[in-house]
C-alpha positions in Angstrom: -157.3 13.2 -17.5 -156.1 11.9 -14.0 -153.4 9.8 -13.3 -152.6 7.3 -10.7 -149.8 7.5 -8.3 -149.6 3.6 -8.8 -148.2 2.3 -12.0 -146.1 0.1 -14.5 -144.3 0.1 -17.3 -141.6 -1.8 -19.1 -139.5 -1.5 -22.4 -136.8 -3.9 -23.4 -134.3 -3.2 -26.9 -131.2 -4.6 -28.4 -129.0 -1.9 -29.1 -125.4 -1.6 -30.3 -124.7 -5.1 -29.2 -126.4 -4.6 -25.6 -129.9 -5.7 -24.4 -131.0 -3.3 -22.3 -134.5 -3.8 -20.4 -136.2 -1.4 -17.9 -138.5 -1.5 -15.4 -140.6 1.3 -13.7 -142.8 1.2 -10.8 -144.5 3.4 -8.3 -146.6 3.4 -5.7 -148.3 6.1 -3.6 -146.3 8.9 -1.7 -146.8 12.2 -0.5 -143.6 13.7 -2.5 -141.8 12.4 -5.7 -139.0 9.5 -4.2 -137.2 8.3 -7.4 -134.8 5.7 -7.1 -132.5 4.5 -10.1 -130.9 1.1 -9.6 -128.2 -0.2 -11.9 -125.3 -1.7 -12.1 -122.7 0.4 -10.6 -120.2 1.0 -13.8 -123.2 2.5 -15.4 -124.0 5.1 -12.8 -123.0 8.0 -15.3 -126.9 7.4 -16.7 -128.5 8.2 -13.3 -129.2 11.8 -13.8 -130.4 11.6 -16.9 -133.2 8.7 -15.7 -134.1 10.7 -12.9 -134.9 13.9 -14.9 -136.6 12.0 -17.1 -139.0 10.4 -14.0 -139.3 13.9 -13.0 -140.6 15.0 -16.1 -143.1 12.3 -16.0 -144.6 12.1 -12.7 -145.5 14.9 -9.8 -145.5 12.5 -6.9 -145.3 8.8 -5.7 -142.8 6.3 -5.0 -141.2 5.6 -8.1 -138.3 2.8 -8.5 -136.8 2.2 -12.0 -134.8 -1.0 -12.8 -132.1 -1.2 -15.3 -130.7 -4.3 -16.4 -127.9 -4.4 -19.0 -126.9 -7.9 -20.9 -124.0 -7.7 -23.3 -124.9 -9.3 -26.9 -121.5 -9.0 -28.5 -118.9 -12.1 -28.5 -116.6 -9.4 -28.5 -117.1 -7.6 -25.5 -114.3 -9.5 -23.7 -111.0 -10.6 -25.0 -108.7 -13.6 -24.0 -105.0 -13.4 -24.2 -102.4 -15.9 -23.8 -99.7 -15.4 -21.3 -97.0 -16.9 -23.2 -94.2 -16.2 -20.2 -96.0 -17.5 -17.2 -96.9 -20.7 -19.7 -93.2 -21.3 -20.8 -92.6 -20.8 -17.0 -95.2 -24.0 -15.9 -94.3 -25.5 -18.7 -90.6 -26.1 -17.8 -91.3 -26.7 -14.3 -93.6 -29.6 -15.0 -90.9 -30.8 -17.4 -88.3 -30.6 -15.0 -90.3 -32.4 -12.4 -91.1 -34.9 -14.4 -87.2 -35.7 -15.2 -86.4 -35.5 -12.1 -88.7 -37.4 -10.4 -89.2 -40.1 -12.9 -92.8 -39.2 -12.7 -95.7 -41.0 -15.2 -98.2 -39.1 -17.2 -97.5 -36.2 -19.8 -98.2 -32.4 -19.6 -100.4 -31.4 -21.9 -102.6 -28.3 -22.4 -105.0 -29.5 -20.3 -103.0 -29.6 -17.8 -101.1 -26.5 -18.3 -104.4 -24.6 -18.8 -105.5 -25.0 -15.3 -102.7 -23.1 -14.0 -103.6 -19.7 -12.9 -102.5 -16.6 -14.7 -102.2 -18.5 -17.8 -104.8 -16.3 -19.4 -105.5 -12.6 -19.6 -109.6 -12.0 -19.8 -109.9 -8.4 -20.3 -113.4 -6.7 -21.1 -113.7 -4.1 -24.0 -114.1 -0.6 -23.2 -117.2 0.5 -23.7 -118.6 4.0 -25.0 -120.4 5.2 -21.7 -121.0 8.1 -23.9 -123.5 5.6 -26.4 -124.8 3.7 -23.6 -126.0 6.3 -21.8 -127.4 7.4 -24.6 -129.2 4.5 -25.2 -130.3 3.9 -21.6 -132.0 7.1 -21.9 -133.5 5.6 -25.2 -135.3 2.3 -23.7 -136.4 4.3 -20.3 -138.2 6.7 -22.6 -140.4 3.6 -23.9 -140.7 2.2 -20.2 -142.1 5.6 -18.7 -144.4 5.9 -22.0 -145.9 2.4 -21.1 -145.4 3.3 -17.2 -147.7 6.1 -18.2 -150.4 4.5 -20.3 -151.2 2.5 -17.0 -151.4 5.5 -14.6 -153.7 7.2 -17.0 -155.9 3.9 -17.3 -156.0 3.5 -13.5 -156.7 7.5 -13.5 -159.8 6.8 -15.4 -161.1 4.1 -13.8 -160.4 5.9 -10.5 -162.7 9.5 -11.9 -165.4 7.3 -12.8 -165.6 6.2 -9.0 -165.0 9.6 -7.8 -167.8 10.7 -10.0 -170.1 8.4 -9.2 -169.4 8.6 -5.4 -169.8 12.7 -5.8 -173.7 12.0 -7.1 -174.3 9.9 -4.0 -173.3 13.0 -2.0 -175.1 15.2 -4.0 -178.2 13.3 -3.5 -177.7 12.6 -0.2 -177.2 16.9 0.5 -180.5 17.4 -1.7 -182.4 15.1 0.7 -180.7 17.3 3.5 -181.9 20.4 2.1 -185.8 19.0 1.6 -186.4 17.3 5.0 -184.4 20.1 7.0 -187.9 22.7 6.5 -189.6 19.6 7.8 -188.1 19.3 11.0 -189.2 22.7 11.9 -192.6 22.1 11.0 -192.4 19.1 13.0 -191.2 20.9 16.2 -193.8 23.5 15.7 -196.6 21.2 16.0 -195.1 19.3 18.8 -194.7 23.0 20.8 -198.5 23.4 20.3 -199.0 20.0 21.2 -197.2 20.6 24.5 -198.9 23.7 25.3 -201.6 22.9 25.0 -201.5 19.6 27.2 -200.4 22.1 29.5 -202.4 24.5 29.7 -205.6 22.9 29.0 -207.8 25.2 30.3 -206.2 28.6 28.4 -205.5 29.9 24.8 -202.0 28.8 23.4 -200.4 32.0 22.4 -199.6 31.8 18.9 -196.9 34.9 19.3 -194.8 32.6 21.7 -195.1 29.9 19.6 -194.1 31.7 16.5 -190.9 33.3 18.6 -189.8 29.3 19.9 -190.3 28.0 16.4 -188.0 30.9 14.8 -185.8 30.5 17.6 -185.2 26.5 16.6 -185.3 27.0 13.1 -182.2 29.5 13.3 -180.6 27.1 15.5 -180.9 23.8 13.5 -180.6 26.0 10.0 -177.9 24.5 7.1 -178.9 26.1 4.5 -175.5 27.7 4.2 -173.7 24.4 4.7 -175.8 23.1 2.2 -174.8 25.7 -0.2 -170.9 25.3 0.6 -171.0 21.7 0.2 -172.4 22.0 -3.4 -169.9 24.2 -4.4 -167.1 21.8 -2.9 -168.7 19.2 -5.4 -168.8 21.3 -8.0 -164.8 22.4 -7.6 -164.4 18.7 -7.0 -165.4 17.9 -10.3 -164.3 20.7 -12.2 -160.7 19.6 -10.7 -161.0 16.5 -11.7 -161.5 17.5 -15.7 -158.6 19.5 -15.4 -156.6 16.3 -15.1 -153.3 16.2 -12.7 -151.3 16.9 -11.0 -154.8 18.0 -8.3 -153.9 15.5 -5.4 -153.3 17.7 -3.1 -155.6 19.9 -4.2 -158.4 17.2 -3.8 -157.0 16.5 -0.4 -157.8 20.1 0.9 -161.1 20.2 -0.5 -162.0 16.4 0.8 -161.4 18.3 4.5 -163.9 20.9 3.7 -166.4 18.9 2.0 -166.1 16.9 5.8 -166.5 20.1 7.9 -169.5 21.4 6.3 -171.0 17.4 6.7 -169.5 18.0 10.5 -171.8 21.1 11.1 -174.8 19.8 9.1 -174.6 16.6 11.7 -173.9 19.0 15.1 -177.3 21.0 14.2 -179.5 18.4 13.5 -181.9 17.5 15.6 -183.7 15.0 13.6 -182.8 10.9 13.6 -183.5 11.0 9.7 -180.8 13.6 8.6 -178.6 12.1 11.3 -178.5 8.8 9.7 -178.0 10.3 6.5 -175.1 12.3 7.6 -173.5 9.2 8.8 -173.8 8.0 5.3 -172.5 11.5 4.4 -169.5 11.4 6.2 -169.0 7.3 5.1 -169.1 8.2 1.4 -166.7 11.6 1.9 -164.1 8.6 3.5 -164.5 6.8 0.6 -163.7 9.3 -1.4 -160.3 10.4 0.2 -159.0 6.5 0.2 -159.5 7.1 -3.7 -158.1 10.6 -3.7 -154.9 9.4 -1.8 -153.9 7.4 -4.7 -154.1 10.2 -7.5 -151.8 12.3 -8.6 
């Protein structure tokens, strides 16, 4: 199955006192551009997100958001400076005996102080974390995937539908080309013999102008190459992705043969057909730029 260059996915867990949600999107890109962002204390995990993002997808813009929320009550602890408050405390005490001053001190008072309190955060196991990041951006790239592969489908659908338009379109080619010479044949005669009205047309030259047309305004072999670029098309597209690029190369083909079919006709029928041609093989390379 195909996959989409285009795609989301999201996995949030609560895990060893952490809640730890991740985001991945991408969006189309001729190479794989994978960028990590979390916070910066946790940067040990980065490698191991982005092999993981490598793993999962070929190509494409891919951005993956990590977002780390501590559960714990004990992931920061408070400590009371009891120098620097004996310190204040005797100040204020003093001031107010010397002073004469009203009011009392009290802990709200002495609390507001600054350096009263030490607030320092637990270390944490980067080791476990990382660990666990890994974890939850597993889930997020399963989801992340699900999506692509959805879009994927709905995308080969289109692309298979839009190849029997071509199809069709080249088999209608193929029947009316024969016509055209016919055609010019009998408007050769026609002419010759307004011409020369009072003598025999000579069939010979008008055999040997008719060959000479038909040669020229033959596609027969462009034809042929354009089914089998259909054919490959489709047989890519059941091998699933990464084809992309594969697709891309073929897309120019399946345009040059439609190119050549449109240079030698000579017919207002084909032509307009080949501009139809040429509109579908468009459509189908806005598609193909979005898969994998």
């Amino acid at each position: 199955m195909i996959k989409s260059m285009t795609g989301y996915g999201r996995n949030e867990s609560s895990v060893h006192d952490r809640t730890l949600t991740i985001e991945v999107k991408s969006v189309n890109n001729r190479y794989l551009d994978c960028n990590v962002r979390l916070p910066r204390v946790y940067i040990c995990a980065e490698d191991g997100v982005q092999r993981r993002v490598k793993q999962t997808i070929s190509r494409g813009k891919v951005d993956v958001y990590i977002n780390i929320e501590n559960t714990s009550d004990d992931a920061i602890s408070v400590t009371l400076n009891q120098a620097m408050a004996a310190g204040y405390l005797s100040a204020l005490h003093t001031m107010v005996d010397t002073f004469q001053l009203p009011g009392q001190v009290d802990v709200s008072l002495l609390s507001r102080f600054p350096d009263i309190f030490h607030v320092d955060k637990i270390p944490e196991d980067l080791e476990q974390l990382t660990a666990d990041i890994h974890q939850v951006a597993e889930g997020a790239l399963q989801d992340f995937n699900a999506m692509r592969g959805r879009e994927g489908q709905k995308l080969e659908e289109d692309l298979h539908g839009r190849l029997g338009t071509l199809a069709r379109y080249t088999e209608v080619v193929e029947q009316r080309s024969p016509q055209t010479v016919s055609e010019y044949r009998a408007r050769l005669t026609a002419k010759l013999q307004e011409v020369l009205t009072d003598r025999q047309v000579e069939e010979s030259r008008v055999l040997t102008e008719t060959a000479i047309f038909a040669d020229k305004v033959a596609v027969d072999e462009e034809t042929v190459r354009l089914r089998s670029h259909i054919t490959q098309f489709r047989d890519m597209l059941s091998q699933g992705s990464p084809i992309g690029r594969k697709l891309d190369f073929l897309i120019q083909e399946m345009n040059r043969e439609t190119n050549t079919i449109g240079s030698k006709c000579n017919d207002l029928e084909i032509s307009t057909i080949v501009v139809n041609m040429k509109a579908e093989i468009e459509k189908i390379r806005e598609q193909v730029q979005n898969i994998e």
